[in-house]
N, CA, C and O of each residue as an XYZ file, in Angstrom:
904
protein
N      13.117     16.688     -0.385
C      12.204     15.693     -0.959
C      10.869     15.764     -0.229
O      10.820     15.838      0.999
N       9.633     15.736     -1.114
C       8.489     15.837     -0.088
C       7.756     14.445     -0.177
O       7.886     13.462     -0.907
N       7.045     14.732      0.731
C       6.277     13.147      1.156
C       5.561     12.940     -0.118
O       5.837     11.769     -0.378
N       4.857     13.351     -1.002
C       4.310     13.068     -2.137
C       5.525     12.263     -3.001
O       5.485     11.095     -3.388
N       6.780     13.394     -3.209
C       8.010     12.493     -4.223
C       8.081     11.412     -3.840
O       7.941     10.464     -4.614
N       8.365     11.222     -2.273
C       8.750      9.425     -1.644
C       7.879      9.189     -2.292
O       8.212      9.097     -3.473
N       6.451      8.969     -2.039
C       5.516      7.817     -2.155
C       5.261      7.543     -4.194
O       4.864      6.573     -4.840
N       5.579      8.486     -4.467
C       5.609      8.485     -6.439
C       6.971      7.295     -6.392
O       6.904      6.197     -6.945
N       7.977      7.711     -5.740
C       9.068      6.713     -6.296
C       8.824      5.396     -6.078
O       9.054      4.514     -6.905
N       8.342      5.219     -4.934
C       8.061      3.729     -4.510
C       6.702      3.244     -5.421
O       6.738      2.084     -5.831
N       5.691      3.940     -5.708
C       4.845      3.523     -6.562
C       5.293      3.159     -7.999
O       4.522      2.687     -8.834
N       6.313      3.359     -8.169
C       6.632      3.558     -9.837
C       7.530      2.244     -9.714
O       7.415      1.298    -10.493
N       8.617      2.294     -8.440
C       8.942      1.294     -8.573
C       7.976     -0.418     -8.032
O       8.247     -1.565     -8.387
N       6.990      0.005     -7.210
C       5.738     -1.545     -7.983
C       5.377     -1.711     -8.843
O       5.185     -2.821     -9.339
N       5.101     -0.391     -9.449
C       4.555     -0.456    -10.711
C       5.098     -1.938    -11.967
O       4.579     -2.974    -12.382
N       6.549     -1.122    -12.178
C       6.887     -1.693    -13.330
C       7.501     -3.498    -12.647
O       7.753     -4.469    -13.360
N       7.604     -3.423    -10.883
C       8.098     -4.970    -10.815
C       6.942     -5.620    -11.086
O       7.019     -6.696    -11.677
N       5.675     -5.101    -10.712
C       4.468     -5.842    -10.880
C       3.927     -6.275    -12.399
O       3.431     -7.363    -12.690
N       4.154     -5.126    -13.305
C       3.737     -5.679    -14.220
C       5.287     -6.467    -14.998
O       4.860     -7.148    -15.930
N       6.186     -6.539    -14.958
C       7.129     -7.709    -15.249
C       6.405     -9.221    -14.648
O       6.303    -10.243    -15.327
N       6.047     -9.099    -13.528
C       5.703    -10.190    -12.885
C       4.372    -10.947    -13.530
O       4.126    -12.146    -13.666
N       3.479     -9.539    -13.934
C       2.322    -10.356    -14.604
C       2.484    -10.961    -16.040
O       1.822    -11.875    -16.531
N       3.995     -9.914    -16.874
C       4.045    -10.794    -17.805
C       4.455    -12.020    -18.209
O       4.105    -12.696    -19.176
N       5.304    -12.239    -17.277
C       5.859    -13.759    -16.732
C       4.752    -14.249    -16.919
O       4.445    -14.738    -18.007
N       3.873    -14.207    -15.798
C       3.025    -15.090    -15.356
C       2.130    -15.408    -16.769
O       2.157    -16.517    -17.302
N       1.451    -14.434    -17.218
C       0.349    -14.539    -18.462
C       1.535    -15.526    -19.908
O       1.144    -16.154    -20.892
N       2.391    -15.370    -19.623
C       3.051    -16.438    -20.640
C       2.708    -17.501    -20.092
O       2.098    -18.187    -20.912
N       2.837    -18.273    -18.551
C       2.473    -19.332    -18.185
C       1.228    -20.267    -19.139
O       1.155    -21.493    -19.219
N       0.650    -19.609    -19.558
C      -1.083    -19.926    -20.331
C      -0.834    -20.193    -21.362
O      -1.884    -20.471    -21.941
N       0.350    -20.322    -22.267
C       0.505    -20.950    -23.333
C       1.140    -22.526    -23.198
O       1.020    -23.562    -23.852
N       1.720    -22.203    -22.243
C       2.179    -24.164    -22.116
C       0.793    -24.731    -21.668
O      -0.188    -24.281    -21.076
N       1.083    -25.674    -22.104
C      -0.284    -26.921    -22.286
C      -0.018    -27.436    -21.021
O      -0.550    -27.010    -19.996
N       0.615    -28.144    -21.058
C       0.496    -29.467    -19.816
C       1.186    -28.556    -18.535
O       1.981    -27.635    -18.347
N       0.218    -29.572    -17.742
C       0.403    -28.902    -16.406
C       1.625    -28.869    -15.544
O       2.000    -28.019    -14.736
N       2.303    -30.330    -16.025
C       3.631    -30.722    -15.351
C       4.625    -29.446    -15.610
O       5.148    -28.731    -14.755
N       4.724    -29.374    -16.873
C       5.636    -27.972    -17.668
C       5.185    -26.902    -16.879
O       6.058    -26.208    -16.357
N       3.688    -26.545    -16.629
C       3.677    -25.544    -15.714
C       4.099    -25.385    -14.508
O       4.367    -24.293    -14.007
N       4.177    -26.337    -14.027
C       4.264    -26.427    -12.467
C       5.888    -25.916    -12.584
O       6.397    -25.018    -11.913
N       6.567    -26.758    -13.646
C       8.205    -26.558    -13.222
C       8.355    -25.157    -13.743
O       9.115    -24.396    -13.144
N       7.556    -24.657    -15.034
C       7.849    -23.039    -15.135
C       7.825    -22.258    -13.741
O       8.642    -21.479    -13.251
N       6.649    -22.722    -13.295
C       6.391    -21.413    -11.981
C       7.612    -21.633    -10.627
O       7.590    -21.160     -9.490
N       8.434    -22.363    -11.163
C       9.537    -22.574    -10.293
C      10.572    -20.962    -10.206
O      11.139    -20.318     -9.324
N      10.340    -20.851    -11.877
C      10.989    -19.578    -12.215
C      10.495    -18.082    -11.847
O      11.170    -17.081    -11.608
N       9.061    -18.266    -11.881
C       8.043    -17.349    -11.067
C       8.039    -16.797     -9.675
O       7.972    -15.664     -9.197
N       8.164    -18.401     -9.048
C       8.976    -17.793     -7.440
C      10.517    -17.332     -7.433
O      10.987    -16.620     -6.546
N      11.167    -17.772     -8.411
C      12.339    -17.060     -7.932
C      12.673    -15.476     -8.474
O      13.572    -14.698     -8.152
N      11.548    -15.350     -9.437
C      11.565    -14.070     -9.832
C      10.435    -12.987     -8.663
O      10.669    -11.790     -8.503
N       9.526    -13.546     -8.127
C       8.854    -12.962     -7.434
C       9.672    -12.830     -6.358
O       9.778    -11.621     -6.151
N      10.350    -13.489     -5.511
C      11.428    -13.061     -4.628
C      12.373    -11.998     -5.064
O      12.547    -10.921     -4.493
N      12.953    -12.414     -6.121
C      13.963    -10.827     -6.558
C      13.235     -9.711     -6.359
O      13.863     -8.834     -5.767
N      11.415     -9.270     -6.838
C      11.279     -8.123     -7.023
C      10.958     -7.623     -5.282
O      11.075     -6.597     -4.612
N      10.530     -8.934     -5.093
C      10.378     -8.702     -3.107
C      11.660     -8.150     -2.492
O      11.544     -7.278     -1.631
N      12.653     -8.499     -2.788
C      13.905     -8.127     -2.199
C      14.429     -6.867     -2.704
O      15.027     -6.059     -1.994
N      14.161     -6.695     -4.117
C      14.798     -5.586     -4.607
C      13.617     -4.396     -4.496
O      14.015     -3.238     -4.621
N      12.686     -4.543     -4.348
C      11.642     -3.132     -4.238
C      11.419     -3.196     -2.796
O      10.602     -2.309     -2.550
N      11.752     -3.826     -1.683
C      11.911     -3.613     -0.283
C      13.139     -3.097      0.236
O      13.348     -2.827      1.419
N      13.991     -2.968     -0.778
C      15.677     -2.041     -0.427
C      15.438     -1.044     -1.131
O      15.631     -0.025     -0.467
N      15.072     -0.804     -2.283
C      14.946      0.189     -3.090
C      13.815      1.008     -2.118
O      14.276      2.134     -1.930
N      12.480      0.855     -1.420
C      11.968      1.559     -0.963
C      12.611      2.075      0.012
O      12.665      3.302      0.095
N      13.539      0.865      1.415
C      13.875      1.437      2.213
C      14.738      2.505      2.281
O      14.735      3.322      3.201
N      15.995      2.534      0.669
C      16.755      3.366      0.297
C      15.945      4.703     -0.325
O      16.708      5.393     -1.002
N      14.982      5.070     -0.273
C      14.151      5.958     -0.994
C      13.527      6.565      0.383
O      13.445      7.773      0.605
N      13.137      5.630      1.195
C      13.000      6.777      2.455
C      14.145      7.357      3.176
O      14.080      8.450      3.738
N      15.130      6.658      3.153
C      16.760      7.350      3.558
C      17.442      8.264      2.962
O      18.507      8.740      3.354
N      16.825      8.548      1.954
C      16.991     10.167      0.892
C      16.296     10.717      1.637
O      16.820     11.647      2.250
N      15.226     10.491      1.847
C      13.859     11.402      2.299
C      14.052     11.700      3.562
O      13.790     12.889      3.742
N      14.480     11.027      4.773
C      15.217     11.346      5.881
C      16.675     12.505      5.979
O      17.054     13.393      6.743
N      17.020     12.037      5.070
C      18.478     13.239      4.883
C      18.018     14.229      4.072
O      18.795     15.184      4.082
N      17.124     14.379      3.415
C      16.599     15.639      2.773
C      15.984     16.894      4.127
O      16.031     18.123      4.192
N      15.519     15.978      4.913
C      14.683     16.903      6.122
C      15.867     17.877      6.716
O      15.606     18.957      7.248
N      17.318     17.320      6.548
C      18.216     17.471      7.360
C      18.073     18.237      8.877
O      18.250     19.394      9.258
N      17.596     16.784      9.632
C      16.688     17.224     10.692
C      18.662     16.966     11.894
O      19.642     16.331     11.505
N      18.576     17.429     12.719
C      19.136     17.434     13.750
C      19.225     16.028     14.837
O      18.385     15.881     15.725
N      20.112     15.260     14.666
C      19.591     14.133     15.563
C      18.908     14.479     17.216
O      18.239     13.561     17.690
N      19.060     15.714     18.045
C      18.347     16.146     19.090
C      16.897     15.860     18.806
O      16.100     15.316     19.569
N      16.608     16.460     17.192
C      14.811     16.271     16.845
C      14.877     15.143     16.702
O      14.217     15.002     15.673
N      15.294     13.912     17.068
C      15.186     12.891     16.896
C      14.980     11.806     17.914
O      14.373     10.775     17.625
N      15.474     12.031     19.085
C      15.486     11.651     20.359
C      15.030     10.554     21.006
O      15.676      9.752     21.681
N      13.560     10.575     20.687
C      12.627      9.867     20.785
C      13.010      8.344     20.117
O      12.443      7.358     20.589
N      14.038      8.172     18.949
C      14.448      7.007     18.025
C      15.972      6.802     18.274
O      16.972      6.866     17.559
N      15.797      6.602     19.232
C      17.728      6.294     19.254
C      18.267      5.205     18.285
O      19.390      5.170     17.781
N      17.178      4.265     18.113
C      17.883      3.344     17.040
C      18.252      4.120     15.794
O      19.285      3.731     15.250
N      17.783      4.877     15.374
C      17.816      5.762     14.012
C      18.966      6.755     14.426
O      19.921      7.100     13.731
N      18.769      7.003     15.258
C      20.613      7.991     15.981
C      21.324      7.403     15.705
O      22.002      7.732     14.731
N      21.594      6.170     16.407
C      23.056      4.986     16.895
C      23.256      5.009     14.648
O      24.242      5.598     14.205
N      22.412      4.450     13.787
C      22.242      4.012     12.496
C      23.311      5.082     12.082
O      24.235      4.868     11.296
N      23.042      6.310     12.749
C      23.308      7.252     11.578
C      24.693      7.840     12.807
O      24.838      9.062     12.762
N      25.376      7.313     13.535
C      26.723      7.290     13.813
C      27.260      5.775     13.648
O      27.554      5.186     14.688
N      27.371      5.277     12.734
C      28.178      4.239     12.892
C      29.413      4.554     12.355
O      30.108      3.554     12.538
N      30.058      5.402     11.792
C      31.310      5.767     11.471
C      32.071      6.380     12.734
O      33.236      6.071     12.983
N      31.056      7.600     13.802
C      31.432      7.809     14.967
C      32.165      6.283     15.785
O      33.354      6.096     16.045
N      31.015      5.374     16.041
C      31.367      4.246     17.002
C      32.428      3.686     16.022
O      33.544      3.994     16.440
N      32.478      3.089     15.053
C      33.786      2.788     14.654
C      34.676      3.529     15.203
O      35.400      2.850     15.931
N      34.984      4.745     15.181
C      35.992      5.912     15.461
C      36.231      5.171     17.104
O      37.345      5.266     17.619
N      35.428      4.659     17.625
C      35.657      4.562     19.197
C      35.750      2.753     19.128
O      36.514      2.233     19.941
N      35.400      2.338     18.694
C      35.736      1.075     18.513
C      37.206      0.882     17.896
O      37.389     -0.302     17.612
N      37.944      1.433     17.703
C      39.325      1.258     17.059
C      40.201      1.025     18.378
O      39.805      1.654     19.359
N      40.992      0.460     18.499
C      41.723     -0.464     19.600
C      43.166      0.472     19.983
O      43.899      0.636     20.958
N      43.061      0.961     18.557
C      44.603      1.412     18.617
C      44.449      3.347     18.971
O      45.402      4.125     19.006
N      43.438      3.592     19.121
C      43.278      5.182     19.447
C      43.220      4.799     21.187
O      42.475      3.969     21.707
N      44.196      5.634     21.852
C      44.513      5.477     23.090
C      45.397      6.850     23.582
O      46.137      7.545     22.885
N      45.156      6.958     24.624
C      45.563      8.063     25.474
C      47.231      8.455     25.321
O      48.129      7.630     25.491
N      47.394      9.571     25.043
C      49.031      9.870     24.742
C      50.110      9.304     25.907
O      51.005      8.461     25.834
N      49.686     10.038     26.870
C      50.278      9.329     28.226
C      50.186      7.699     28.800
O      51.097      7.416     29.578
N      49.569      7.010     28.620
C      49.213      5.771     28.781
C      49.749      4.952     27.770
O      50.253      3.850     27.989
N      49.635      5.523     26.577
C      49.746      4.680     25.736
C      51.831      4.527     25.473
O      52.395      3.745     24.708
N      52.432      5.468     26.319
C      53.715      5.305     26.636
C      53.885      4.564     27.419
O      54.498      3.524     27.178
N      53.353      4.883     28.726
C      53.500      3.834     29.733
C      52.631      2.526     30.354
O      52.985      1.807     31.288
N      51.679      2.451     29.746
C      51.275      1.156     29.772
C      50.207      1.166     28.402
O      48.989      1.346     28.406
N      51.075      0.920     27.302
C      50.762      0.205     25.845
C      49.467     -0.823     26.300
O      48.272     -0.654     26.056
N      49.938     -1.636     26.840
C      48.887     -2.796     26.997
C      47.645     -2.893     27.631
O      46.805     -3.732     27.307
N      47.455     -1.864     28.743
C      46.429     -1.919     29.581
C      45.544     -1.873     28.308
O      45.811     -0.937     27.554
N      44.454     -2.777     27.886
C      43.278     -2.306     27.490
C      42.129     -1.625     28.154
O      41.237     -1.063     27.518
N      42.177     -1.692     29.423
C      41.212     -1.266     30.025
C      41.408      0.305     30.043
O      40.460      1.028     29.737
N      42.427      0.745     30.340
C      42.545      1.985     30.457
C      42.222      2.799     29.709
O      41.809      3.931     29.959
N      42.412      2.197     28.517
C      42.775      2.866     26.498
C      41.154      2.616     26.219
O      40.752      3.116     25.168
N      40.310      2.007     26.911
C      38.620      1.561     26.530
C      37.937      2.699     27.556
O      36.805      3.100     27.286
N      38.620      3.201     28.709
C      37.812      4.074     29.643
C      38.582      5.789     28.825
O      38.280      6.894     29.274
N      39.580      5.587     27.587
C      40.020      7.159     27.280
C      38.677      7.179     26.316
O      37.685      7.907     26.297
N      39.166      5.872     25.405
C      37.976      6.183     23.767
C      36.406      6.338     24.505
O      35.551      6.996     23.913
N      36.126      5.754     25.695
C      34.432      5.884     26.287
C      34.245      7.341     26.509
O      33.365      8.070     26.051
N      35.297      7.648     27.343
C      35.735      9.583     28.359
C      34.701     10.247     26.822
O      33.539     10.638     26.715
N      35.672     10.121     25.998
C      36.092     10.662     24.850
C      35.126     11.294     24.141
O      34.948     12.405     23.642
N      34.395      9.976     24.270
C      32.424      9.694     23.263
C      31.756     10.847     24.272
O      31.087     11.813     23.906
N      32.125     10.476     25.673
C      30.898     11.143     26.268
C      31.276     12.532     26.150
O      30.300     13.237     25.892
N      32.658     13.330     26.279
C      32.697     14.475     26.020
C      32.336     15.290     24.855
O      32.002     16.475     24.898
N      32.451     14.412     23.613
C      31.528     15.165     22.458
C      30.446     14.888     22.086
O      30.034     15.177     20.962
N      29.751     14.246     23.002
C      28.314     13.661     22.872
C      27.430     14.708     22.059
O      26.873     14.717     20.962
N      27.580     15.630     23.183
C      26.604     16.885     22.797
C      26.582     16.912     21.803
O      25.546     16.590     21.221
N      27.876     17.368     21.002
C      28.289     17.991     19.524
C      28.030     17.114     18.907
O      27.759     17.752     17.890
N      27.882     16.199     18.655
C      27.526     14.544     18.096
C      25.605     15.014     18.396
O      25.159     15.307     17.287
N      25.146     15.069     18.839
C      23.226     15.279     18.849
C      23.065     16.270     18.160
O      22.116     16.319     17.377
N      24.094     17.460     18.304
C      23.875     19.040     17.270
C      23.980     18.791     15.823
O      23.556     19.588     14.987
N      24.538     17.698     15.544
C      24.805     17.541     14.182
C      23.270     16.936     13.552
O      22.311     16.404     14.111
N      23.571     17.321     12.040
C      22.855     17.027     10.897
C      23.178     15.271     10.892
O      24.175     14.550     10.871
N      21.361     15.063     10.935
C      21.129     13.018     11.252
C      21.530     12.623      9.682
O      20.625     12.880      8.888
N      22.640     12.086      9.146
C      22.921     11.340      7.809
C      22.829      9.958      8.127
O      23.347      9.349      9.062
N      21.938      9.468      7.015
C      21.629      8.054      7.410
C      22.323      7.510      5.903
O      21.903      7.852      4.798
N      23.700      6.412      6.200
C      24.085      5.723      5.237
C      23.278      4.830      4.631
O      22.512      4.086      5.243
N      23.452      4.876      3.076
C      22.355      3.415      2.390
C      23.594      2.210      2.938
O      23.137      1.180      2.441
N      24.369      1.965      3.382
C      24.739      0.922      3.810
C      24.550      0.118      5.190
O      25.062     -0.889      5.677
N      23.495      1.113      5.618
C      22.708      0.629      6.993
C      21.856     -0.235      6.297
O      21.610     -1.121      7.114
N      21.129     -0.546      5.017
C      20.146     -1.360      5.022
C      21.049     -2.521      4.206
O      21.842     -2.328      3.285
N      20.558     -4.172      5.036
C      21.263     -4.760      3.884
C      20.037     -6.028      4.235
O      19.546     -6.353      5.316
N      19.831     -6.484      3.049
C      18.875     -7.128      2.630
C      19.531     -8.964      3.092
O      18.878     -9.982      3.322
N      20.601     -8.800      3.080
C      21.724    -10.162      3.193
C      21.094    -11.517      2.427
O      20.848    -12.621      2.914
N      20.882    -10.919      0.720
C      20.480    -11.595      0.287
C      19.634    -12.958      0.288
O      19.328    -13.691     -0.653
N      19.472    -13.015      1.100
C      17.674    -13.470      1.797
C      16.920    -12.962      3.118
O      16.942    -13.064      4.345
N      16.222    -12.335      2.035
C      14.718    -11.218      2.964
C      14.322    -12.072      3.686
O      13.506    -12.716      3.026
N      14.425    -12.574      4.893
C      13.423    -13.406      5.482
C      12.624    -12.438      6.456
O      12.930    -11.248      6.517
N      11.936    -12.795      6.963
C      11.307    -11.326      7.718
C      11.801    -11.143      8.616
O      11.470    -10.010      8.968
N      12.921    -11.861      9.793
C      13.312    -11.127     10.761
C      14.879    -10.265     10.008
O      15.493     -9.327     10.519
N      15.187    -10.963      8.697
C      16.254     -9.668      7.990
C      14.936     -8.354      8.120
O      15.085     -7.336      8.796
N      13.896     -8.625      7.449
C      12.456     -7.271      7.053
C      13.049     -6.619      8.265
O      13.763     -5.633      8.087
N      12.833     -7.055      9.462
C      12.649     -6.290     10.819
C      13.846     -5.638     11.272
O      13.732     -4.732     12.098
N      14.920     -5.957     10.867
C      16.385     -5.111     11.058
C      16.225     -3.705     10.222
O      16.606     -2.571     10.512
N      15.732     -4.054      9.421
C      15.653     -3.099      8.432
C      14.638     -1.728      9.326
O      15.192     -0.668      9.615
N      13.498     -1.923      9.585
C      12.617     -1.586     10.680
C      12.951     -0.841     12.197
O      12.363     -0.040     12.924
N      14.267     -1.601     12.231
C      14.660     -2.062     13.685
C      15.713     -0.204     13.211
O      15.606      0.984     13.518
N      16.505     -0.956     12.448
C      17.368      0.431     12.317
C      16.930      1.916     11.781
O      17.630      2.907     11.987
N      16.018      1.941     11.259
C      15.765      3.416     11.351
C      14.390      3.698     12.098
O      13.480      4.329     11.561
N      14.306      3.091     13.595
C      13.389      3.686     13.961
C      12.423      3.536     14.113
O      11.918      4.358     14.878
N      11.838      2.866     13.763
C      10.599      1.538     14.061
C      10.408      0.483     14.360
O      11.271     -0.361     14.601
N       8.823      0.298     14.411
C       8.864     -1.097     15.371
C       9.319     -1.754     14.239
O       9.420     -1.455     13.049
N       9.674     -3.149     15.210
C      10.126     -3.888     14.334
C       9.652     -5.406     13.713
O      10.171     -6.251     12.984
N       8.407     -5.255     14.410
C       7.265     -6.315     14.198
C       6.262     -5.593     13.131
O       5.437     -6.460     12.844
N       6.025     -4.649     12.566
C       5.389     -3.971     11.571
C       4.762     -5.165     10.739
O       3.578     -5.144     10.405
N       6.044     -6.731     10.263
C       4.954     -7.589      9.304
C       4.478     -8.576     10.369
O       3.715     -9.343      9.781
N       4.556     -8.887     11.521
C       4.214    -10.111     12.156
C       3.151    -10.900     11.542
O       3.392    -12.105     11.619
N       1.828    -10.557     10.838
C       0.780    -10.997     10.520
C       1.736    -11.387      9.049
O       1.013    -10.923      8.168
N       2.405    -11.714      8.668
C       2.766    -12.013      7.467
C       4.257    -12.494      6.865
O       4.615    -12.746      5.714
N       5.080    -12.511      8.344
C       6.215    -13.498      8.648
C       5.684    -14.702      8.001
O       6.531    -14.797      7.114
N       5.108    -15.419      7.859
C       4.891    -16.870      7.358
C       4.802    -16.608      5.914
O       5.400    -17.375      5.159
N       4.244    -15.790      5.515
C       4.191    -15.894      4.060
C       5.681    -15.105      3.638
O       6.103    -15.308      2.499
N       6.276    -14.426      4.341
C       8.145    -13.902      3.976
C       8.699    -15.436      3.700
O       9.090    -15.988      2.671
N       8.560    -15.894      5.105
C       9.729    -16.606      4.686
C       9.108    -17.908      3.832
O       9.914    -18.385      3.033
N       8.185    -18.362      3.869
C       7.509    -19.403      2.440
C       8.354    -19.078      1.691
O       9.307    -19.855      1.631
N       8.405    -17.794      0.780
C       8.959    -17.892     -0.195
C      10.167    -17.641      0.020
O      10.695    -18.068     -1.007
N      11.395    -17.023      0.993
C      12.453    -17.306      0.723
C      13.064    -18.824      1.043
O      14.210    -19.080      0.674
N      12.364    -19.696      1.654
C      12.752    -21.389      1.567
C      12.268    -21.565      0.455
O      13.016    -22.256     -0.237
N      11.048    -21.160     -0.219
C      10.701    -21.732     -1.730
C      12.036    -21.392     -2.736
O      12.661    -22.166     -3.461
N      12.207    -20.105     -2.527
C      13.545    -19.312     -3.956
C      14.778    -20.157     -3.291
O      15.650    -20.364     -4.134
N      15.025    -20.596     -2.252
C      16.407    -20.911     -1.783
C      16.285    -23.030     -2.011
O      17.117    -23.867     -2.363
N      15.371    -23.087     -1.746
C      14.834    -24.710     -2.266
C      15.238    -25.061     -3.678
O      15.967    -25.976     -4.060
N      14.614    -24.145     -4.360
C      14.392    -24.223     -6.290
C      15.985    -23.605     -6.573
O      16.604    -23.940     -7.582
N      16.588    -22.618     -5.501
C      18.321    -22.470     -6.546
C      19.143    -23.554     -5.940
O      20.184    -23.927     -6.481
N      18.586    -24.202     -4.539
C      19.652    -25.193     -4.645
C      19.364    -26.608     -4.489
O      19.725    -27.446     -3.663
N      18.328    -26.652     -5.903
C      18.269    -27.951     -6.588
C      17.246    -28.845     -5.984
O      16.949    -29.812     -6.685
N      16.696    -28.747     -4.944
C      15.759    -29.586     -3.749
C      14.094    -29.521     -4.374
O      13.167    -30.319     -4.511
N      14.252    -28.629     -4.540
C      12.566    -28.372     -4.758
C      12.373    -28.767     -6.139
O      12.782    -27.788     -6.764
N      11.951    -29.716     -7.056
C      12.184    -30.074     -8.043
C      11.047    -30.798     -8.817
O      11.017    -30.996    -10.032
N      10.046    -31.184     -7.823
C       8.543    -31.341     -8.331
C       7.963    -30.208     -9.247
O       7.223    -30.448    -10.201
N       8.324    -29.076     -8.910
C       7.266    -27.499     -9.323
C       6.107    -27.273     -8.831
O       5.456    -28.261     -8.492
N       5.644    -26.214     -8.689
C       5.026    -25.082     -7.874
C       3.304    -25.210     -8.924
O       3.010    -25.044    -10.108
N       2.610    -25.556     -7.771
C       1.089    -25.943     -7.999
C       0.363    -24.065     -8.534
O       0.693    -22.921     -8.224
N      -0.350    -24.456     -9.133
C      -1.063    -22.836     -9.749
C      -1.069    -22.400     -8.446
O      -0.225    -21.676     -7.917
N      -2.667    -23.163     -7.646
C      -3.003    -22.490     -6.949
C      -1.809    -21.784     -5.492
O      -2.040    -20.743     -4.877
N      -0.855    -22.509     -5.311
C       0.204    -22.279     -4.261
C       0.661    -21.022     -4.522
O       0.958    -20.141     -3.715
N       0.710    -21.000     -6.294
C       1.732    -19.426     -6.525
C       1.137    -18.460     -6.460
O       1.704    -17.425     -6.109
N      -0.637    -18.489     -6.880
C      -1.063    -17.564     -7.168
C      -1.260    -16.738     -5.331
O      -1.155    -15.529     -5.127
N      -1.579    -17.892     -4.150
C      -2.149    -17.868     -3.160
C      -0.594    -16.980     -2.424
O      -0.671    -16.063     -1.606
N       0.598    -17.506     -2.933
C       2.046    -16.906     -2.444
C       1.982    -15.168     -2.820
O       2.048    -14.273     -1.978
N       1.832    -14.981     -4.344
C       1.833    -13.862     -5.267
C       1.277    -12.561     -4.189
O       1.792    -11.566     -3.679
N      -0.080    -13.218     -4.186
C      -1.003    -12.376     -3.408
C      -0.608    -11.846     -2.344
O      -0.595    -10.619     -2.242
N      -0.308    -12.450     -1.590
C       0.604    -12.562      0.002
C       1.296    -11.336     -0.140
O       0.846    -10.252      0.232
N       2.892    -11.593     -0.926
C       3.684    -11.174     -1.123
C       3.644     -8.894     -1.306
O       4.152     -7.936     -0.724
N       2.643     -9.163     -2.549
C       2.057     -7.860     -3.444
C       1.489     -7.300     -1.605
O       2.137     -6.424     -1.033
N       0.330     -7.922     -0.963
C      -0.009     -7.473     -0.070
C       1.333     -6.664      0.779
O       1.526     -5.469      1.002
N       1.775     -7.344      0.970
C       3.247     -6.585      1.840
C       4.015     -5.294      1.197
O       4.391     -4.269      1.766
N       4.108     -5.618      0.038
C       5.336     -4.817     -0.791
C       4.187     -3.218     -0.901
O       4.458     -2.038     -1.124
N       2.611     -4.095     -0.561
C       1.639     -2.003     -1.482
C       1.565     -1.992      0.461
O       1.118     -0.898      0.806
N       1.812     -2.702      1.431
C       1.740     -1.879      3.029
C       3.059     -1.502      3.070
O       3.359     -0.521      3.751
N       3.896     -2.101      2.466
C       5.593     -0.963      2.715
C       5.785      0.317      2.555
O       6.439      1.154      3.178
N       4.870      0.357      1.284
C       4.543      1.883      0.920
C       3.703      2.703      2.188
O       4.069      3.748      2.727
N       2.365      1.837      2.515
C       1.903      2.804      3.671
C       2.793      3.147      4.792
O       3.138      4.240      5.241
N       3.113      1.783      5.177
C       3.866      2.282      6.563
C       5.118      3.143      6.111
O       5.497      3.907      6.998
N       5.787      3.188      5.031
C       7.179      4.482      4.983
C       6.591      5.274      4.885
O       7.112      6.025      5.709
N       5.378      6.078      4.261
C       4.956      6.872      3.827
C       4.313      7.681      5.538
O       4.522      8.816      5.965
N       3.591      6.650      6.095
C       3.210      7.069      7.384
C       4.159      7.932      8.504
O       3.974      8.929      9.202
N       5.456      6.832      8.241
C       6.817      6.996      9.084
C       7.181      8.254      8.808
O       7.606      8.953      9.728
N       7.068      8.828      7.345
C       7.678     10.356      6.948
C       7.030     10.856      7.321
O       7.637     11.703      7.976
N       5.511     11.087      7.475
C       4.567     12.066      8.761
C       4.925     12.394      9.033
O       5.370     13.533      8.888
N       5.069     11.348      9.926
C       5.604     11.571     11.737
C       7.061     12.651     11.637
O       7.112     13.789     12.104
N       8.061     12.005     10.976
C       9.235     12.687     10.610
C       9.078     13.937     10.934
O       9.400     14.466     11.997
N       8.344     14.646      9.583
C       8.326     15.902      9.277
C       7.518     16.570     10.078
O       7.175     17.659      9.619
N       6.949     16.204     11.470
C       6.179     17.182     12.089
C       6.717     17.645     13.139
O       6.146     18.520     13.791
């Protein structure tokens, strides 16, 4: 996959959430009264959150093709151990299992845990090496959105393959606005409705983040590929 394909997929996918979003919105202009509007745009934020959540996994899953396409070597990787550890978590499971224990030990003292935690550790460190020689596969089940994006979920996301993880700090306040706004309005609290100017001033916010997701993945694959 080349850095041009990433950045086409993620554009295509703003593309079409954005203009869904504007057609929502441009229906808004046929209801008359303002009250009706206010409670429509209730539906506005909770749709503008879906496309926030779903085109911020969909991108992050679109650079995790683009990472396993390089099929770079986790050694070339070094420098990102968080993006290493990401892309053995089936390894550490393998060593996290309680019941894999030393043949001899595990006859004569079943129970010691300590012993059976210093074979599975031995174990890791002896195939370490062969574990860095390998081809870096990064599972799409490393990213999980946990159905509300708030921005320190954003920053796990960040956090695990390899970057900083403050990337939105200037814009944490406007993340989570709207996931207390979408989580307010589905469970029944927020029930006045959503002022023009609030949504349009949210909208903006939001779009700002979702067209820098694109820069910064796009940046991140640079670096990758050099």
């Amino acid at each position: 996959m080349r850095i041009d394909e990433l950045r086409e997929e993620m554009e295509i996918e703003l593309t079409w959430r954005s203009d869904e979003l504007r057609m929502f919105k441009n229906t808004s202009h046929f209801i008359i009264k303002e009250e009706i509007r206010k409670k429509y745009r209730k539906s506005l934020i909770v749709m503008l959150y879906a496309h926030f959540e779903g085109f911020s996994k969909t991108c992050f899953l679109t650079y995790i093709k683009y990472i396993n396409s390089l099929k770079l070597k986790r050694i070339d990787v070094k420098d990102k151990p968080e993006l290493i550890a990401s892309s053995m978590n089936s390894v550490f499971k393998k060593y996290d299992d309680k019941d894999r224990k030393n043949d001899f030990f595990k006859r004569k003292s079943p129970n010691d845990k300590n012993i059976h935690s210093i074979y599975r550790k031995a174990d890791l460190i002896n195939e370490f090496q062969d574990y860095f020689n390998e081809i870096l596969i990064i599972e799409d089940e490393v990213i999980d959105t946990e159905s509300n994006l708030w921005s320190h979920v954003l920053a796990k996301s960040f956090y695990k393959l390899g970057m900083k993880h403050d990337l939105f700090k200037n814009s944490n306040k406007s993340i989570d606005t709207l996931v207390n706004l979408r989580n307010s309005i589905a469970h029944g609290s927020e029930r006045r409705g959503i002022a023009e100017k609030q949504y349009d001033k949210l909208e903006k916010e939001i779009m700002t983040v979702m067209e820098r997701l694109i820069l910064i993945l796009e940046r991140e694959a640079k670096l990758l590929s050099q």
